[in-house]
N, C-alpha and C positions, 0 to 999 in steps of 0.2 A: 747244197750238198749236205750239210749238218751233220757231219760224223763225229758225235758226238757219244764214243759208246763206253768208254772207258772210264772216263776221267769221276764218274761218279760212287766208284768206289770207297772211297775215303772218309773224308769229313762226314758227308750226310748220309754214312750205311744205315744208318738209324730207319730212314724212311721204310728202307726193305725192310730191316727187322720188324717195324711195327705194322707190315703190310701195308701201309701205306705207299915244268916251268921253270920251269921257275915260272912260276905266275906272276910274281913280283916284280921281275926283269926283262921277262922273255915275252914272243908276242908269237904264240903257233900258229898254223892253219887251221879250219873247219870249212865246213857246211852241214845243214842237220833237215831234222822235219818231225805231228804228233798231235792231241788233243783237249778243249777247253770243257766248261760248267757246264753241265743240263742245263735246260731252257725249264725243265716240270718245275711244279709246285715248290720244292726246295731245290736249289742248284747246288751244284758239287763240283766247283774246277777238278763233289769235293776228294853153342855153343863153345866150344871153346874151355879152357882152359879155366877153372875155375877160381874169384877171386871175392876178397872178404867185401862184404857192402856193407858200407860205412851208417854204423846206429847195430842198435843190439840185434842179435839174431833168434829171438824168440818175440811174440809179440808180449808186450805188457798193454797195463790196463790202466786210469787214470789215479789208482789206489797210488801207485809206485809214486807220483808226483808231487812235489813240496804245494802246498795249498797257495803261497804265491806267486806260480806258476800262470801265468797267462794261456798253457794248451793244458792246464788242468784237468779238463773235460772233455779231451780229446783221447781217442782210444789208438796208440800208435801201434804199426807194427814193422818192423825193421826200418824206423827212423820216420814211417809213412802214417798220415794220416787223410782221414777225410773230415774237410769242412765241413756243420752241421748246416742242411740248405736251410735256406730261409724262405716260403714261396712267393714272397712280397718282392725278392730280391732274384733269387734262382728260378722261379717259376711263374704258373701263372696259368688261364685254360688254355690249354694251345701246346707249341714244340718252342721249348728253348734251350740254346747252345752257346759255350765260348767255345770262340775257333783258336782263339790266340790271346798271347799273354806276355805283356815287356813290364820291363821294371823302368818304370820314371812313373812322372807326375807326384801325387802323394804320397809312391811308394811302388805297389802296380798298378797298371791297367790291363783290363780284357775287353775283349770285343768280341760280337757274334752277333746272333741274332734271336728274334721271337716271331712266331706265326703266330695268327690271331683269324680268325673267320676269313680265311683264304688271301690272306695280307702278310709278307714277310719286310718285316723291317727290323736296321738295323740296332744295337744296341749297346752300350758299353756301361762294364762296371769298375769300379775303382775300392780298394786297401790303403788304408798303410802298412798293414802288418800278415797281409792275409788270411787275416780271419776274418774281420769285418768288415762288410764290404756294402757298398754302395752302389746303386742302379739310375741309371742317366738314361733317361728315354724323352723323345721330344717329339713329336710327330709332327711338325718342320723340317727338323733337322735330318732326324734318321729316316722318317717316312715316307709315303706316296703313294700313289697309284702302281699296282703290281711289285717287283721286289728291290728291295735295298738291302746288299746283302755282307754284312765285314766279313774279310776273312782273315788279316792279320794287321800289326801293329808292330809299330818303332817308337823308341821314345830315343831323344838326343837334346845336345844342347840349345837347340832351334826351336823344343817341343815337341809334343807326341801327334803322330799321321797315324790312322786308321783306312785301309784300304780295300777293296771290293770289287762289286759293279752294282749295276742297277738295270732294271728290264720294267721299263714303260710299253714303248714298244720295240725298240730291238735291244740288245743287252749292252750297253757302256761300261767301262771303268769309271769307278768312283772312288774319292777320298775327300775325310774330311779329317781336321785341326783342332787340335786344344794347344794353349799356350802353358797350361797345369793337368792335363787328365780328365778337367771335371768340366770344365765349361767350355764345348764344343762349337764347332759352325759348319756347314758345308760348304766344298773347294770345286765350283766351277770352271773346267776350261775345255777350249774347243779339242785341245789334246785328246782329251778322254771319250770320244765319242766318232763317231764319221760314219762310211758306208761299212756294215757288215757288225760285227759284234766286238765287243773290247772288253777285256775283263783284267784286273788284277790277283795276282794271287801272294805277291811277297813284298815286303819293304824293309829294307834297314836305315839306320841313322847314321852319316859318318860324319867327319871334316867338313863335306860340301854342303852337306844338306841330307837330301835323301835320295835313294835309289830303289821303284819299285818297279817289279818282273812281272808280264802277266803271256796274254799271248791278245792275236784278233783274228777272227773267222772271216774270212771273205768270200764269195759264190766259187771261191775255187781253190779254197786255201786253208788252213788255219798256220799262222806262223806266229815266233817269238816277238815279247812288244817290254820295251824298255820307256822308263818316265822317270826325269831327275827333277829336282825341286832343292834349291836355295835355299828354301826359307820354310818349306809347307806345306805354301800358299799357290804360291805361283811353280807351274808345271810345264814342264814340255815334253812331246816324245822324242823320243829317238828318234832319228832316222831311219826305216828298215834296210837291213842288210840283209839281201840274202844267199850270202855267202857262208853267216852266219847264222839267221834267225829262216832259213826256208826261202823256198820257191814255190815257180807253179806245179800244184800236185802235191805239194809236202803239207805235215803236221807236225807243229813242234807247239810244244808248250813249256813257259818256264814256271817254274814250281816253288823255287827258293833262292834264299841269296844270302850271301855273309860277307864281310869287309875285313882282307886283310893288310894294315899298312893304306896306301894310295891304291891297293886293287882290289877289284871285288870278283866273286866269283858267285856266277847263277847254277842252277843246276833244274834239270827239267826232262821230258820226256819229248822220244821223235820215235813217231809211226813209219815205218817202211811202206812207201811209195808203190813196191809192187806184193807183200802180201803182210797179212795181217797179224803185225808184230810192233810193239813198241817193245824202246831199250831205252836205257837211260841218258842222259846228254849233259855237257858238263860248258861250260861258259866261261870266259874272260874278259875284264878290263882292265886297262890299266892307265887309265887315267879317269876313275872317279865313276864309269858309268858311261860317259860318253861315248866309245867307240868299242865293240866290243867283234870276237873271233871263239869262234868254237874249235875245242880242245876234242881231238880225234886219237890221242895216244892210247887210250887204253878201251877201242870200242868192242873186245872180247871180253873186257872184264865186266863192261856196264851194260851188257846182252848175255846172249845164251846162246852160242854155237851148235849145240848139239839139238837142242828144239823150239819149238816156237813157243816161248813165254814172255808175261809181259813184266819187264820192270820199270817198276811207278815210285820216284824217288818224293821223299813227301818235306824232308829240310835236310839242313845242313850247315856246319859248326865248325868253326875254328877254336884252337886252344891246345895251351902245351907242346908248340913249335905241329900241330897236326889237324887234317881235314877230316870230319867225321860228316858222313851222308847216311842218311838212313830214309828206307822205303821197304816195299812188299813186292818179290813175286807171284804173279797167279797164273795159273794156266785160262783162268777166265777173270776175265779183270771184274772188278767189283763182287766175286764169288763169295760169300757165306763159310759153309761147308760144303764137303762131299768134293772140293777138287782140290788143286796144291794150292794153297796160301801160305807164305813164306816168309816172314821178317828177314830183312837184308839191311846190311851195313857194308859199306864201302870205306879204306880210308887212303888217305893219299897225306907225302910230306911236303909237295909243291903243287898241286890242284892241279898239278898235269897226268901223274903218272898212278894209276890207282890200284887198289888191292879188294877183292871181296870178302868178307869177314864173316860167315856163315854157318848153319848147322843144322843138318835134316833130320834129328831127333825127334824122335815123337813129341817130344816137348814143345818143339818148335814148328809144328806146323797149325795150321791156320792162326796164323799169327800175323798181325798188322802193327806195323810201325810207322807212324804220324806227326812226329816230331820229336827232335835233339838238340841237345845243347850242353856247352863247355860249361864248367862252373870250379869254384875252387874245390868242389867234392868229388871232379872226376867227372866224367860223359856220361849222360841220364838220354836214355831215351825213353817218350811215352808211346802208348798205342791202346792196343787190347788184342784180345786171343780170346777166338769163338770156341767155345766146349756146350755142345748139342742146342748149336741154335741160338745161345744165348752169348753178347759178350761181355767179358769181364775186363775193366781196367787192367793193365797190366806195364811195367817198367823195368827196365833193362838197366846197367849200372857195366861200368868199367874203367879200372885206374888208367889205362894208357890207351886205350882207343880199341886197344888188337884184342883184347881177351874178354870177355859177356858175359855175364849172370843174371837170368831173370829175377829180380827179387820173388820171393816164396809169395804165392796166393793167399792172402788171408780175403776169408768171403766179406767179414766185418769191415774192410777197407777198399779192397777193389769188387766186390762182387754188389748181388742184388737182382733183385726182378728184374727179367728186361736185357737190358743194352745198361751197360759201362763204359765208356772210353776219354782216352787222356789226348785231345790236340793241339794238345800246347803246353809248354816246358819252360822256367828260366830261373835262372838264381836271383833271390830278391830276399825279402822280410829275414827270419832265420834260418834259413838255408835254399831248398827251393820251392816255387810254387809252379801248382801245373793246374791248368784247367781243361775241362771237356764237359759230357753230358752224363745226365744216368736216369734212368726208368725207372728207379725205387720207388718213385712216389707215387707211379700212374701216368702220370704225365715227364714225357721228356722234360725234364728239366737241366739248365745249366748247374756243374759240378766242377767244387776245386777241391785238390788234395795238396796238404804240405808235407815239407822236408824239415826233420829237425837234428840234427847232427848227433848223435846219442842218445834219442831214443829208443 
């Protein structure tokens, strides 16, 4: 079957560009269904009211800073800056990306990957402070035959997990273990693989261990796929529900996860069964991961009644008693320009009941959002926003969840040759760091930008 048409709008737009509840308490009803990774050369699972965003609102230049300053030499603008790449570390001949970005180990980690003469494997780099950063590459560890590919990362008490897939010959879930960030291994188990294709696409770190979302294709299916881990190391699946994670004829895919208290809540996309529409889809547990029920209260809010659009939810954030999701509508999923592309925010105060927080201003259209996150500076979301073909980094800020303000475009920080974007977000070093890719150089290269609280 392999309907696999959608999901590659995201992470790796890049390739087009270059032509190439109470939740806590309660336990509701669902059933759901929707779509996983390309199989091609890169896989790809991949306003409002206006309010001050925190750091000066003009950009300054590195003149303004005390000489022993450690971003001396960084050129901020509204608090934002960009890392200067390194190509030893960010690049390389080939395409390289960070899909994700957690705070543990040294400080943070990221994860993605690099393409190399029709070889994609996987990669991680490592901060303490995110500026300077460090490249872990191992062709044991991360490599192989056809692809290995990260797509996100948890760090907790137990250590930092990296997870994915990989496609020998048919596509598995993958993850692998640092016990610091820096010195990795790879995590075999029979979980991660079987008849039809398995992929991961999210992991968090709680109490238990860990809990990562992905979904698995089968010759009649693609449905939701949960994996918890103790320690890491050692993995299991779920069992499938398909009360909750699909049937026969459905597609579901989960896409994100966060941990609130003893519950966690997934969120993901489900393809309608008789025409072709995906909407978003929202997940429960409440004991750790283990047994979970899809949340159906608010299936107006996380579709589109009035026409067939697709929404593709890309993460999702707790913080400040509130649920923040953010993704993209498109009238053509993985579209560029020339149809509606839409940045969308969702937010909900019990992961049951939701609201959509949106804005069809010209400002706001072909606009992609890729990732969010709570932090003590307020909800950050990254993405980018296409202007004639090209796109440019772009982040989104708000004090309480409900009300948005694009941070102002400066070309020196978000822009550049090419493709810009931001797929990953977290609060870490002096405020936040975000990672993604950028075409400055020629070559896709991997790209961080920081946060510094007043500049």
């Amino acid at each position: 079957m392999k309907r696999i048409p959608w999901i590659a709008g995201f992470t790796l737009i890049f390739s087009a560009l270059l032509g190439a509840c109470d939740l806590i308490t309660g336990s509701p009803p669902g059933a759901g269904t929707a779509t996983p990774g390309s199989q091609g050369d890169v896989p790809s699972p991949g306003g409002g009211a206006q309010t001050e965003v925190p750091g000066v609102g003009e950009s300054s230049g590195p003149e303004a800073v005390p000489t022993d300053d450690p971003f001396k030499d960084l050129f901020f603008h509204q608090g934002w800056a960009r890392v200067p790449a390194s190509i030893t570390v960010f690049g390389g001949y080939g395409a390289d990306e960070m899909t994700d970005v957690a705070a543990g180990g040294p400080g943070v980690v990221a994860v993605g990957y690099a393409s190399r003469a029709g070889e994609l494997d996987a990669v991680v780099w490592y901060s303490s402070d995110g500026l300077r950063w460090a490249r872990v590459e191992d062709a044991g560890i991360f490599g192989g035959q056809g692809v290995q590919y990260m797509k996100a990362v948890a760090a907790g008490a137990r250590g930092v997990v990296a997870v994915g897939w990989e496609q020998g010959g048919d596509l598995d879930a993958a993850v692998w273990y640092s016990a610091d960030g820096m010195d990795w291994r790879r995590i075999t188990s029979g979980s991660f693989g079987g008849a039809g294709d398995q992929g991961i696409n999210a992991v968090i770190a709680n109490d238990s261990g860990f809990v990562a979302v992905g979904w698995e294709e089968t010759t009649e299916e693609i449905r939701g796929a949960v994996w918890t881990s103790g320690n890491g190391v050692t993995w299991e699946r779920v069992p499938h529900s398909e009360a909750a994670f699909g049937g026969l004829g459905s597609f579901v895919v989960l896409e994100a996860v966060t941990q609130v208290g003893s519950a966690v809540l997934a969120t993901g996309s489900i393809e309608s069964v008789t025409e072709y529409d995906v909407d978003t889809g929202i997940w429960a547990s409440n004991d750790g991961g283990k047994t979970w029920v899809r949340l159906n209260n608010s299936d107006q809010v996380l579709g589109d009644s009035d026409s067939i659009r697709f929404q593709l939810v890309s993460g999702v954030t707790y913080g400040n008693s509130l649920f923040v999701m953010a993704g993209t509508e498109h009238n053509t999923p993985g579209s560029l320009s020339g149809d509606y592309v839409n940045g969308v925010i969702w937010t909900s105060l019990d992961g049951v009941n939701w609201q959509r927080v949106y804005d069809h201003k010209p400002e706001f259209y072909a606009q992609n959002m890729l990732s969010v996150t709570a932090s003590p500076f307020g909800f950050w979301v990254g993405g980018y926003e296409v202007v004639s073909d090209q796109s440019q980094a772009a982040f989104w800020f708000s004090a309480d969840g409900i009300t948005w303000e694009q941070v102002q475009y400066s070309e020196r920080v978000f822009g550049g040759n090419g493709l810009q974007a931001v797929n990953g977000i977290v609060a870490a070093g002096p405020g936040l760091i975000a990672v993604g890719a950028s075409h400055a150089t020629g070559d896709v290269d991997a790209a961080v930008w920081i946060y510094v609280p007043g500049r």
